[in-house]
C-alpha positions as CSV (number, residue, x, y, z in Angstrom):
1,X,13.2,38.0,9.1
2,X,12.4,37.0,5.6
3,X,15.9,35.4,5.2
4,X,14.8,33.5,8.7
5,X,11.7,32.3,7.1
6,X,13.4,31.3,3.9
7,X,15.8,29.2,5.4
8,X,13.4,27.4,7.8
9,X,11.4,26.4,4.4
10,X,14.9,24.6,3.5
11,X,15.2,22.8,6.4
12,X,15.4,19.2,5.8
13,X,13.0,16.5,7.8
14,X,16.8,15.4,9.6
15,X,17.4,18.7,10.6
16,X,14.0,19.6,12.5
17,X,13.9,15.9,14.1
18,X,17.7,17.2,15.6
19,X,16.4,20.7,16.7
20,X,13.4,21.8,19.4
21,X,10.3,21.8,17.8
22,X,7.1,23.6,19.5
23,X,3.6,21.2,19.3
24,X,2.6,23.3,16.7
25,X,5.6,22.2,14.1
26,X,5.3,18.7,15.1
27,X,1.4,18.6,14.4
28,X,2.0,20.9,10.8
29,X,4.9,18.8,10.0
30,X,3.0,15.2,10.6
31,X,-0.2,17.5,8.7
32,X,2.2,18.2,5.8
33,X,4.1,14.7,5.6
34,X,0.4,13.2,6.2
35,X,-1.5,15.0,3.2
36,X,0.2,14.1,0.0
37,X,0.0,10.3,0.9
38,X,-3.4,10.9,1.7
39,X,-4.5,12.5,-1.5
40,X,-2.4,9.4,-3.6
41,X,-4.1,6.9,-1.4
42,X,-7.4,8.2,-2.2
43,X,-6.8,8.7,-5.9
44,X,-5.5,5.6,-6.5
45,X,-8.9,3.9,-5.3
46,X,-10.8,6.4,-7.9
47,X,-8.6,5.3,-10.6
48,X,-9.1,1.3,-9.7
49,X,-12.6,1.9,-10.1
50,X,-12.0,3.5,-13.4
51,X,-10.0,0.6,-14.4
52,X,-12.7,-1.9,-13.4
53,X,-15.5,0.1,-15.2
54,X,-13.0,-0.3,-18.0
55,X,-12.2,-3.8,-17.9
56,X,-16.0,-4.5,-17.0
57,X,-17.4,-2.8,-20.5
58,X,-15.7,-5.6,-22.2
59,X,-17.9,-8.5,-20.3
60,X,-18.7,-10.8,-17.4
61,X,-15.7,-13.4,-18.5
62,X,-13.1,-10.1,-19.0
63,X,-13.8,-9.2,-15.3
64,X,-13.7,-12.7,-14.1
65,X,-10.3,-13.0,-15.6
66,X,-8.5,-10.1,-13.5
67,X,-10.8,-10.8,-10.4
68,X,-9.8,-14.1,-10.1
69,X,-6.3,-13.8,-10.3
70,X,-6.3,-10.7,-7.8
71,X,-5.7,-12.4,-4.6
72,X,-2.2,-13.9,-6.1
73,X,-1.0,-10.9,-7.2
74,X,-1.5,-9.1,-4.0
75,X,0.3,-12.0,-2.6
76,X,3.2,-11.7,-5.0
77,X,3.6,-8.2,-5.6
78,X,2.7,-7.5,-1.5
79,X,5.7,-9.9,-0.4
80,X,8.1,-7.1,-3.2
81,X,6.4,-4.2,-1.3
82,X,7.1,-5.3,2.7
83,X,10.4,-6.5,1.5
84,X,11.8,-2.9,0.7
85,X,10.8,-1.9,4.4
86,X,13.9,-4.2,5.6
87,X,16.0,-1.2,4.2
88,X,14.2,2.1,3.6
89,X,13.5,2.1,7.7
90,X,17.6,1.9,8.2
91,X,17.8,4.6,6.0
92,X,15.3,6.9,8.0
93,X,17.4,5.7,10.9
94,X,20.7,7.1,9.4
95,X,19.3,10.1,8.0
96,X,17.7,11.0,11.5
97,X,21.0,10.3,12.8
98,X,22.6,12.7,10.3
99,X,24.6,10.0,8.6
100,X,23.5,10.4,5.0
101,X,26.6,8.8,3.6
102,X,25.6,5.4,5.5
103,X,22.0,5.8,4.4
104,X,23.3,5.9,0.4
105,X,25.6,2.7,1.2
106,X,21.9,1.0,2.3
107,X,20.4,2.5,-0.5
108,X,23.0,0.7,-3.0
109,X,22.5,-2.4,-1.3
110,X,19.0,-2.3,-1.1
111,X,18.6,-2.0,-5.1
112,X,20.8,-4.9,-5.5
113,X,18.8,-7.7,-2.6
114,X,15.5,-6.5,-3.5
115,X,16.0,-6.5,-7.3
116,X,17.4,-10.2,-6.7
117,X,14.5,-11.1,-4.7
118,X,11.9,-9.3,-7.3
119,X,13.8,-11.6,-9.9
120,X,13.0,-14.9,-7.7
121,X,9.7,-14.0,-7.4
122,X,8.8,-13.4,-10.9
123,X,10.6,-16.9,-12.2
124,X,8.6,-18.6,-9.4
125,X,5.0,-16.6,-10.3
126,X,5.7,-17.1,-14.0
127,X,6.3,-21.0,-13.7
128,X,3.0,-21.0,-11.9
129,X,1.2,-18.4,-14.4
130,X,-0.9,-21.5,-15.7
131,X,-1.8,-23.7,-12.7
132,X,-2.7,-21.0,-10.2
133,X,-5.7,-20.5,-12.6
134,X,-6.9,-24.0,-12.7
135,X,-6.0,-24.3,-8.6
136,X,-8.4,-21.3,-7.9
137,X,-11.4,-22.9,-10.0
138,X,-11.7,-20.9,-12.8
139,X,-14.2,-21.8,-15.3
140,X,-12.8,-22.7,-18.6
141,X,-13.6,-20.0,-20.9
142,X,-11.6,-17.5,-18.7
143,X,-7.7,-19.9,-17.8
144,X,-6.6,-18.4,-20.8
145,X,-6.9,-14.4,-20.1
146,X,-6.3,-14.4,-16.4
147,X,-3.0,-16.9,-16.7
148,X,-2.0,-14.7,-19.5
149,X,-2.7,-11.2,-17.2
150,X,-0.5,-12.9,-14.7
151,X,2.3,-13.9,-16.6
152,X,2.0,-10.2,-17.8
153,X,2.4,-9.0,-14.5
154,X,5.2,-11.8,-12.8
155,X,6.8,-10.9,-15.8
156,X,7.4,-7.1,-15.4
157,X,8.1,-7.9,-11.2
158,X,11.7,-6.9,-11.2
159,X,10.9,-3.9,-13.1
160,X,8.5,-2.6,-11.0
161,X,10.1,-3.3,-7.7
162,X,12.5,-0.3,-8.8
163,X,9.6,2.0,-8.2
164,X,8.6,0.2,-4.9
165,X,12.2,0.5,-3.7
166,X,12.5,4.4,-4.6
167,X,8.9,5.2,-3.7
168,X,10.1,3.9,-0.1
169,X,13.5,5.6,0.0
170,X,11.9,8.9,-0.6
171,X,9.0,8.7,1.5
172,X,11.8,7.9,4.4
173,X,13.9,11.0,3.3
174,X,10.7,13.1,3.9
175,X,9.8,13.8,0.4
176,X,6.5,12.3,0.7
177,X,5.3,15.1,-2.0
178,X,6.9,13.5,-4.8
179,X,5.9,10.1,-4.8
180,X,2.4,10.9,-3.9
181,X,2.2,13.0,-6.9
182,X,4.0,10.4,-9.2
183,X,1.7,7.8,-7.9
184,X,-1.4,10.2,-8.7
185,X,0.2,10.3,-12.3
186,X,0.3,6.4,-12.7
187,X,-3.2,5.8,-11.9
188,X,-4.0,9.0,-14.9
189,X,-1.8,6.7,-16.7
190,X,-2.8,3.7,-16.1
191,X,-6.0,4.9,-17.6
192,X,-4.9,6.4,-21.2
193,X,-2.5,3.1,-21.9
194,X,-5.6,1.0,-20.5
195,X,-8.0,3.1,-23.6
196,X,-4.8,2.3,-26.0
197,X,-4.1,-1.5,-25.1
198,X,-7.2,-2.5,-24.0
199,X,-9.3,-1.6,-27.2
200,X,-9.4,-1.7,-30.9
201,X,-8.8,1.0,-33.3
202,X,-12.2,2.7,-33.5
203,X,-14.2,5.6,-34.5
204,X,-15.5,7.1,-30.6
205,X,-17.9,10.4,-30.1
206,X,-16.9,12.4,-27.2
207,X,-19.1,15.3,-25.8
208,X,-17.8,18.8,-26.8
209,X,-15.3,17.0,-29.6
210,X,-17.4,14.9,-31.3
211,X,-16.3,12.2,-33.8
212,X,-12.5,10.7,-33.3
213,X,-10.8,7.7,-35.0
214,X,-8.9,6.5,-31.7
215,X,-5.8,4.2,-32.3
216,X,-6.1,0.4,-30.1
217,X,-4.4,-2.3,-29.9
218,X,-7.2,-4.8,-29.1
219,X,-5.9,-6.8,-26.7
220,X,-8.9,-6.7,-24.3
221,X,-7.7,-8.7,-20.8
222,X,-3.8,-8.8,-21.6
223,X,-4.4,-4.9,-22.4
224,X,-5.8,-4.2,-19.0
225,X,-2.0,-6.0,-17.5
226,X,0.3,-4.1,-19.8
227,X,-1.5,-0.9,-19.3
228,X,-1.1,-1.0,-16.0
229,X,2.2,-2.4,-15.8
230,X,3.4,0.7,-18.7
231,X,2.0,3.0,-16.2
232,X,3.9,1.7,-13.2
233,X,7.3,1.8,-15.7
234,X,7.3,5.2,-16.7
235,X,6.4,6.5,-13.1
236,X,9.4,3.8,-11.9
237,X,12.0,5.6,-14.0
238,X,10.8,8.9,-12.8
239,X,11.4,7.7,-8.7
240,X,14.2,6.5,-10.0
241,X,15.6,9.4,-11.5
242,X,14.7,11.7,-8.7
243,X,16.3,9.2,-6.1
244,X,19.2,9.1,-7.6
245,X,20.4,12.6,-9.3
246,X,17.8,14.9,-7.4
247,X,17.1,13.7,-3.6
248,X,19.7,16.1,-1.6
249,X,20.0,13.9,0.7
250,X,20.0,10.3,-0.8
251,X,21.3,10.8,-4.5
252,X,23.8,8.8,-5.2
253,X,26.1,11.2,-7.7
254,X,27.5,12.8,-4.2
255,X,29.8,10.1,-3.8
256,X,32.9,10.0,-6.0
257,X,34.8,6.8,-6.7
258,X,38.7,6.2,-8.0
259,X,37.4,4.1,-10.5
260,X,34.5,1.9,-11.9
261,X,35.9,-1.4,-9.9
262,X,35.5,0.7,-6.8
263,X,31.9,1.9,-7.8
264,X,30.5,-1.3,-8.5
265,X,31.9,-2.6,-5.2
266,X,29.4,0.1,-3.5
267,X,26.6,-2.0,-4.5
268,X,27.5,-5.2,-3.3
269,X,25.7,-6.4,-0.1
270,X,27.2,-6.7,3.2
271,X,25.8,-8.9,5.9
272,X,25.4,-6.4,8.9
273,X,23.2,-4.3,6.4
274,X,21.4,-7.4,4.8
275,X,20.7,-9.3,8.5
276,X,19.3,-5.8,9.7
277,X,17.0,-5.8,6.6
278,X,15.7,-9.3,7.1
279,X,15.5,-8.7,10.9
280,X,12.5,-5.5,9.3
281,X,11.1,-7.3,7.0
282,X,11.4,-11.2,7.5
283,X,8.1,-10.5,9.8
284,X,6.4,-8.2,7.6
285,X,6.6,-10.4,4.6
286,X,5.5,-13.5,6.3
287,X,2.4,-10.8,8.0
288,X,1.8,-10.3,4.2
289,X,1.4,-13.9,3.1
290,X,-0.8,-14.8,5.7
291,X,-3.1,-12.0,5.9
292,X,-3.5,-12.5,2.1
293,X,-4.1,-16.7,3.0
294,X,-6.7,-15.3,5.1
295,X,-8.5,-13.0,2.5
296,X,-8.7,-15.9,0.9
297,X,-10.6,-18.0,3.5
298,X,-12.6,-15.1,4.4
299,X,-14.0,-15.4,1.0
300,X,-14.6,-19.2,1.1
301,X,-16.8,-18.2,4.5
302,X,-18.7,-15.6,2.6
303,X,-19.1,-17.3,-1.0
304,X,-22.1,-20.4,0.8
305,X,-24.3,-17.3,1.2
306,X,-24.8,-17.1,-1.8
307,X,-25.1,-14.5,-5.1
308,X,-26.4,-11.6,-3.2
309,X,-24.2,-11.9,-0.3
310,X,-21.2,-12.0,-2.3
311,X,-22.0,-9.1,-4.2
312,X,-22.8,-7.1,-1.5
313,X,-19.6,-8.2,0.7
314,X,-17.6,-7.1,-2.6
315,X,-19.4,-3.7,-2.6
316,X,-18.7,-2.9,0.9
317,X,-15.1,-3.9,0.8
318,X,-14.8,-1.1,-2.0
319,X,-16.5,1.7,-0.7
320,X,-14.7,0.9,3.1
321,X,-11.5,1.1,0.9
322,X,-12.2,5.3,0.8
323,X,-12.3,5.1,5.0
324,X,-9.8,3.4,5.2
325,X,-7.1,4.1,2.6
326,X,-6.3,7.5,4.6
327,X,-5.1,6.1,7.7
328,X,-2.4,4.2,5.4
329,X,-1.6,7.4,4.1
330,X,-0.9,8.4,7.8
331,X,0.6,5.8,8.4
332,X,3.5,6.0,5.7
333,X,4.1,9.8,7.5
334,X,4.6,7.8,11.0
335,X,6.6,5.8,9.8
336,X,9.3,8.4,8.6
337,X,8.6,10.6,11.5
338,X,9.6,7.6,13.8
339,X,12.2,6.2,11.9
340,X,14.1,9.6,11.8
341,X,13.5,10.6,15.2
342,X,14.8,7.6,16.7
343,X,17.6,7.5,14.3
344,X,18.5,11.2,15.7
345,X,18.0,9.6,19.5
346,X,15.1,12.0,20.1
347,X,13.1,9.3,21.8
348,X,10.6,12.0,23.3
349,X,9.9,13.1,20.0
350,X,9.5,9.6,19.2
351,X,6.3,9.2,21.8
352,X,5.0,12.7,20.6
353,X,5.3,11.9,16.9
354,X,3.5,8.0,17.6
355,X,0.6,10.3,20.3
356,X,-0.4,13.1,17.4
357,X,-0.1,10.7,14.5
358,X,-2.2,7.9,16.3
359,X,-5.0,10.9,17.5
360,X,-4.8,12.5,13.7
361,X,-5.5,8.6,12.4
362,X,-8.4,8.3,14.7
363,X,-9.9,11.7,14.2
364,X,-9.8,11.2,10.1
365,X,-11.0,7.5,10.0
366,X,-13.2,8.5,12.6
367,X,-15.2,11.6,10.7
368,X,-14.9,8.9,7.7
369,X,-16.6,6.2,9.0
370,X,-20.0,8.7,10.4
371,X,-19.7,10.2,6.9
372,X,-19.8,6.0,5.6
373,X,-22.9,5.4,8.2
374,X,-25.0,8.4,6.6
375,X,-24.3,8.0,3.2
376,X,-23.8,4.3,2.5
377,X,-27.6,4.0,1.4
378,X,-26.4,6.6,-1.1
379,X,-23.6,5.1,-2.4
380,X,-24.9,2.0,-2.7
381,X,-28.2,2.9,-5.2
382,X,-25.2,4.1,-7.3
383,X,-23.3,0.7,-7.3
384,X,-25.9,-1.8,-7.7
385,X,-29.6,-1.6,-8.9
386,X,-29.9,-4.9,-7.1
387,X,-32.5,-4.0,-3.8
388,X,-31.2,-7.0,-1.5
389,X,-27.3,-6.6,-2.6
390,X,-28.1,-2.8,-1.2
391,X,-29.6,-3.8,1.7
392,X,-26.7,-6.4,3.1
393,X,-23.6,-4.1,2.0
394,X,-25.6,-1.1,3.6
395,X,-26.3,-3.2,6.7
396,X,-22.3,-4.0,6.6
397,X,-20.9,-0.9,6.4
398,X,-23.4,0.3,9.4
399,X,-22.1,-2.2,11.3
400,X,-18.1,-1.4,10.1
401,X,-18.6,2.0,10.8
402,X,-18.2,1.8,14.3
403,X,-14.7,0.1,13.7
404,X,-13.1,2.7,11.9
405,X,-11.5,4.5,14.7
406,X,-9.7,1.9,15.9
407,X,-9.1,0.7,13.0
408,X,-6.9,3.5,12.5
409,X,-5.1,3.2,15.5
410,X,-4.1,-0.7,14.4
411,X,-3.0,1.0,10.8
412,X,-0.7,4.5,12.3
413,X,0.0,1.7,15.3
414,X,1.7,-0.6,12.6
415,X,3.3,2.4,10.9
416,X,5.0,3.5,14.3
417,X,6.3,0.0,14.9
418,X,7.3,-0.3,11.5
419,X,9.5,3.4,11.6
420,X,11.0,1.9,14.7
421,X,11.9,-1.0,13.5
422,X,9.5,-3.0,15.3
423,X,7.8,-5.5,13.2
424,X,8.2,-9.1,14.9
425,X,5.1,-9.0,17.3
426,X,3.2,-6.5,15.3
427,X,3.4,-8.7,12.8
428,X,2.3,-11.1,15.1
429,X,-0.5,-9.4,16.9
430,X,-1.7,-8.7,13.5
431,X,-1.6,-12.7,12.4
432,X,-3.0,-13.8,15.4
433,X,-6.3,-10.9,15.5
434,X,-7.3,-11.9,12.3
435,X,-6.5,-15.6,12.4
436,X,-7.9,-16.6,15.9
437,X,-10.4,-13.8,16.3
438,X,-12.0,-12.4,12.8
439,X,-11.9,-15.6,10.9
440,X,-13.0,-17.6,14.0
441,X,-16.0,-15.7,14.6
442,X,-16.9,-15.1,11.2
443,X,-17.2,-19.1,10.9
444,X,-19.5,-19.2,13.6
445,X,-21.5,-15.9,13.2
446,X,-21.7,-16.8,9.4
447,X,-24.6,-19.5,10.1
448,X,-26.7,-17.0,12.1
449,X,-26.5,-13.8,11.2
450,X,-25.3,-14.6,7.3
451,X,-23.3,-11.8,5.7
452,X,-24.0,-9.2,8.9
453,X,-22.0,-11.6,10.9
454,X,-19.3,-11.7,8.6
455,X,-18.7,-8.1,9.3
456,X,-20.0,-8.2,13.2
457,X,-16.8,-10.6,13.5
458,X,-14.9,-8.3,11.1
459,X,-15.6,-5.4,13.4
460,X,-15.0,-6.6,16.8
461,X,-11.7,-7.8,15.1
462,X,-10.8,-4.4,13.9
463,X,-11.7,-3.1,17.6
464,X,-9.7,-5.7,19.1
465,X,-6.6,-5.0,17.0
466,X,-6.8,-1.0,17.6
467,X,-6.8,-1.7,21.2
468,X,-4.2,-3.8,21.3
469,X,-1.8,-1.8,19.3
470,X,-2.8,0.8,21.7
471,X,-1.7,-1.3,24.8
472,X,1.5,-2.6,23.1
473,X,2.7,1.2,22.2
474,X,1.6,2.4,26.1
475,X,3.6,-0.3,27.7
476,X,5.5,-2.4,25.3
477,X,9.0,-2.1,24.5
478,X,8.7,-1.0,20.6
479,X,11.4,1.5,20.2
480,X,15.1,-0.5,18.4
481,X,18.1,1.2,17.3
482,X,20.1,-0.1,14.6
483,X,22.8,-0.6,16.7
């Protein structure tokens, strides 16, 4: 019995997606692929408020800086993130299909397109690193820092889009574990760099140690982007390492070659594997650009109400983060369950995978968003002293609270599609909700409720998304092969 047990614990995600597997597995294994995500997801918005508090201590202009070149970089580094989904969902499809060989032969493609596409990206973000501050309307004082923290950034793009491309590949494998806990380790990271880059050399008290000269570099703004782009290096190399000498299913010193001719022609891209890849992620990436466009408008609506509206709208967008950041980490577990169930042609495990991860979604962001309704008042005397920035980002995360559910299902619904290499019309239905519907009614709602109809329109957006991800998984035709 305990050689049973034993061996069951070193079963592979591939193998129990190929084998019968009561309710009760499927729910522990989505509970256990679902949990580490979670927990990074969660941490990582903890350490980003860290990192602001940080950045913040050194002024109004210093805070300015990053904020104003964060829509760009989400832009930039979000088009380097969707892009690695055009191959990490063939290789859940391979590995589900029990064809781990093939899934390597993606994997050495995959490094070589997407580090070539990370390369394009940077040149083109560099060569822009001092107009995009100027096009955004940055006051003067600040061009200097935030072109400089996003030249820092572009810069280090290629780098970094090793640890996007391995985080991916192992979350597919089913190791969500590991890159959970190497993410939780770059945001602890990204926090003792930020203390040696960010500020000068300097004699600090600390409670219990008291007095200690503490080494700094000084370089206050351009600290904050090499601090966090030293943190997302070392945690790169360690994916990266793990992928490719520890993963048993994916690591690439299983395959033997004749000689080095022969190895290096194992990474060079071949066009059924490439067109699959773009079929993925073409969609996505495009999904990505726009819904950052929009962000961007959403803002522009927002920013005529003035001071205490866009304070508040700021706020809330923060503290919804924490409801909302679990159902991502759900939805990375979908789409691995998906992709390697349909790559192992268990399409009824498919539809039970999508049901419990889509109910599990629901039920989290769900409890979340009551917990959000209570306690927002709470939350909010901690975040701002101000008495009318409370009282608009409490009145918006009332109102948001009642989206969170279907929220969810729009997040897991887009993970589902994703695993099964459905992204064309998701992508679309995604576009067109918060095109047509969110930004459209916030425009008009904006000039009669003021910030509250920002997020009235924001929520029956959110609602209308869930429930038509919901329709399009009931009756649309979302499940592809990579045949």
């Amino acid at each position: 019995m305990a050689l049973h047990t034993a061996t069951k614990r070193k079963e592979s995600l591939s193998d129990k997606v190929n084998r019968d597997m009561t309710l009760q597995e499927q729910i522990a294994l989505t509970f256990s692929l679902s949990l580490p995500s979670i927990m990074a997801q969660l941490s990582s918005i903890c350490m980003q408020y860290i990192d602001a508090a940080m950045v913040g201590s050194l002024g109004a202009e210093a805070s300015a800086s990053i904020g104003l070149m964060a829509a760009p970089l989400w832009l930039f580094s979000g088009l380097c993130i969707s892009s690695c989904s055009g191959f990490s969902v063939q290789v859940a499809h391979l590995l589900g299909g029990r064809q781990p060989e093939e899934a390597r032969k993606v994997l050495r493609q995959g490094y070589v397109v997407l580090f070539g596409f990370a390369l394009v990206v940077a040149l083109i973000g560099c060569s822009l690193s001092d107009f995009l501050p100027h096009f955004l309307g940055g006051a003067p004082e600040i061009l200097d820092n935030a072109s400089a923290y996003f030249f820092i950034f572009m810069s280090a793009l290629p780098f970094l889009m090793l640890s996007y491309i391995s985080s991916a590949m192992l979350r597919c494998s089913g190791n969500m574990l590991l890159p959970s806990l190497l993410n939780i380790l770059m945001c602890l990271l990204d926090v003792v760099f930020n203390f040696i880059f960010i500020f000068p050399e300097r004699d600090a008290v600390y409670p219990l140690i008291g007095e200690v000269h503490v080494f700094g570099f000084g370089y206050g703004v351009k600290g904050a982007a090499l601090g966090t782009v030293c943190a997302a290096a070392v945690t790169g190399l360690f994916m990266l390492y793990f992928l490719v000498f520890r993963s048993p299913s994916l690591k690439l010193t299983q395959d033997c070659f004749a000689t080095w001719g022969q190895a290096l022609l194992a990474f060079a891209p071949t066009w059924q594997v490439v067109r699959r890849a773009l079929r993925i992620s073409l969609p996505i990436s495009a999904q990505q650009f726009m819904i950052s466009s929009a962000q961007i408008v959403s803002t522009m609506i927002v920013a005529p109400l003035g001071t205490a509206s866009i304070a508040a709208h700021s706020f809330a967008i923060t503290i919804e983060a924490l409801c909302y950041m679990p159902g991502f980490g759900i939805s990375d577990a979908a789409t691995t369950l998906v992709g390697q169930s349909i790559g192992a042609r268990r399409f009824d495990l498919t539809y039970r995978f999508a049901k419990i991860t889509l109910i599990f979604g629901a039920l989290i962001m769900g409890i979340l968003g009551f917990f959000m309704y209570v306690g927002s008042p709470w939350i909010m005397s901690l975040m701002s002293p101000d008495l009318e920035v409370q009282a608009l980002a409490v009145a918006a995360l009332r109102i948001e609270a009642f989206a969170e559910p279907l929220f969810a299902v729009s997040i897991v619904g887009y993970g589902i599609c994703v695993g099964a290499g459905d992204t064309l019309i998701p992508s679309l239905m995604n576009l067109g909700s918060m095109w047509l519907v969110r930004l459209g009614l916030a425009y008009v709602l904006a000039d009669i409720y003021g910030l509250r109809g920002v997020w009235m329109a924001m929520c029956f957006e959110l609602c209308f998304r869930g429930l038509i991800f919901l329709a399009r998984l009931k009756w649309g035709k979302w499940i592809k092969t990579l045949d």
